[in-house]
PLY file of the C-alpha trace (Angstrom):
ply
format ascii 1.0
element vertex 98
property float x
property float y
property float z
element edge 97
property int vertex1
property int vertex2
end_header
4.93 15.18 13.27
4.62 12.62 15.98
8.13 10.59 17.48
7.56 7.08 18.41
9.73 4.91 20.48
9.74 1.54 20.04
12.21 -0.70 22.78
13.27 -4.26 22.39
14.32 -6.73 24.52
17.74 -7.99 23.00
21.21 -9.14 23.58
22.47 -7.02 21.13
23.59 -3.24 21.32
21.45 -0.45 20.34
23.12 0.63 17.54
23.28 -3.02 16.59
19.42 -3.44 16.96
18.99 0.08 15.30
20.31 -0.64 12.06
19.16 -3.69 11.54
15.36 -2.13 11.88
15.94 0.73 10.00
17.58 -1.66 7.56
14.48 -4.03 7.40
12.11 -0.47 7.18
14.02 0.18 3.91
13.74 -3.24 2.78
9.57 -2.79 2.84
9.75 0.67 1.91
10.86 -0.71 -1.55
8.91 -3.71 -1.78
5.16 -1.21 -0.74
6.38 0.90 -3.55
6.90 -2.12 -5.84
3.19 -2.92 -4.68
1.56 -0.03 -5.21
2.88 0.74 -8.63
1.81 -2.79 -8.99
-1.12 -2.25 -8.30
-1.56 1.47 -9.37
-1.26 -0.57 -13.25
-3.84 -3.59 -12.55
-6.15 0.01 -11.63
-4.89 1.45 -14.82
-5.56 -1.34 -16.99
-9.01 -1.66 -15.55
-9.98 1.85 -15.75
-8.86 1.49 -19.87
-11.00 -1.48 -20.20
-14.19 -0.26 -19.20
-13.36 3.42 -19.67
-14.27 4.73 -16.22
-11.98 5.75 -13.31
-11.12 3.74 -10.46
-13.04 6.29 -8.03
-16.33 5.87 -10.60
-16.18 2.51 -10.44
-15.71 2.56 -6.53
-18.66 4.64 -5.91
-20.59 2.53 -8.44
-19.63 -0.63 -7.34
-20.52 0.53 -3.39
-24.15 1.91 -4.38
-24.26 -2.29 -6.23
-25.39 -0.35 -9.38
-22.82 -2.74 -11.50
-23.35 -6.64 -12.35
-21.41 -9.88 -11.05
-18.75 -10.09 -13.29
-15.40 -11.25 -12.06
-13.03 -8.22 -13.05
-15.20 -5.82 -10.81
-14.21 -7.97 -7.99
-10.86 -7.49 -8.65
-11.15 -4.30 -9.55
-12.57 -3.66 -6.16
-9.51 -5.57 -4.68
-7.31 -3.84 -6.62
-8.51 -0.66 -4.74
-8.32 -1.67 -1.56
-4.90 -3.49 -1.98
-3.79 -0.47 -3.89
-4.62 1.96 -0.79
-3.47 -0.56 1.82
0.07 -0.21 0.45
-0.23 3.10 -0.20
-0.80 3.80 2.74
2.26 1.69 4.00
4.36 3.14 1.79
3.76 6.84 3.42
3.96 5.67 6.39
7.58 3.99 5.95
8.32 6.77 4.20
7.79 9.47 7.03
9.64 7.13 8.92
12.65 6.19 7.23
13.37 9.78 6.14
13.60 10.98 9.42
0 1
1 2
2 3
3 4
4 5
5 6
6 7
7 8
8 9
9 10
10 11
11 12
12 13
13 14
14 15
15 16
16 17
17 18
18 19
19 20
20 21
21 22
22 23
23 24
24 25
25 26
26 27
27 28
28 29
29 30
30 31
31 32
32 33
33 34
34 35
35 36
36 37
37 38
38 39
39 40
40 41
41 42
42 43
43 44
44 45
45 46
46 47
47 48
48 49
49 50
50 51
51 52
52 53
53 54
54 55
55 56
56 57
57 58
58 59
59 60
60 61
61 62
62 63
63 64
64 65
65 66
66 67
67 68
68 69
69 70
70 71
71 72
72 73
73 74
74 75
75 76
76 77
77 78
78 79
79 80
80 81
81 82
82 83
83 84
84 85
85 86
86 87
87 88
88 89
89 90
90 91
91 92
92 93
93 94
94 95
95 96
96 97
């Protein structure tokens, strides 16, 4: 697992600073969980729709072998968004734990 060390310049203590990050890391930890379940049910409601997984539709929707229409747009959004917080979410996770 890698450390990093982040320094700011600040009037404020250490300890002061400290908590108040980790504080704000928590904070956004819960809100990119929020997110991604969020979005983990706009993929699930899309998938029931049109009876395909979100990972079908991806590779579909990449190779253009599906039509115009407005929900595969979002649907691709939905994706993207979905792994984007995801990924956040891990991230603050590994962080936050430690």
């Amino acid at each position: 697992m890698e450390s990093v060390n982040l320094k700011f310049k600040t009037k404020y203590p250490q300890n002061m600073v400290a908590k108040t990050v980790k504080d704000a890391m928590e904070r956004e930890l819960r809100v990119s969980k929020i997110m991604t379940k969020g979005y983990k049910k706009k993929l699930k409601e899309l998938e029931s729709k049109y009876d395909k997984s979100s990972k079908e539709f991806d590779s579909e929707f990449e190779k253009g072998k599906l039509g115009d229409k407005q929900d595969y747009f979002e649907w691709y959004a939905y994706i993207q968004y979905h792994k984007d917080w995801e990924q956040r979410y891990k991230i603050l996770q590994g962080a936050v734990s430690d």
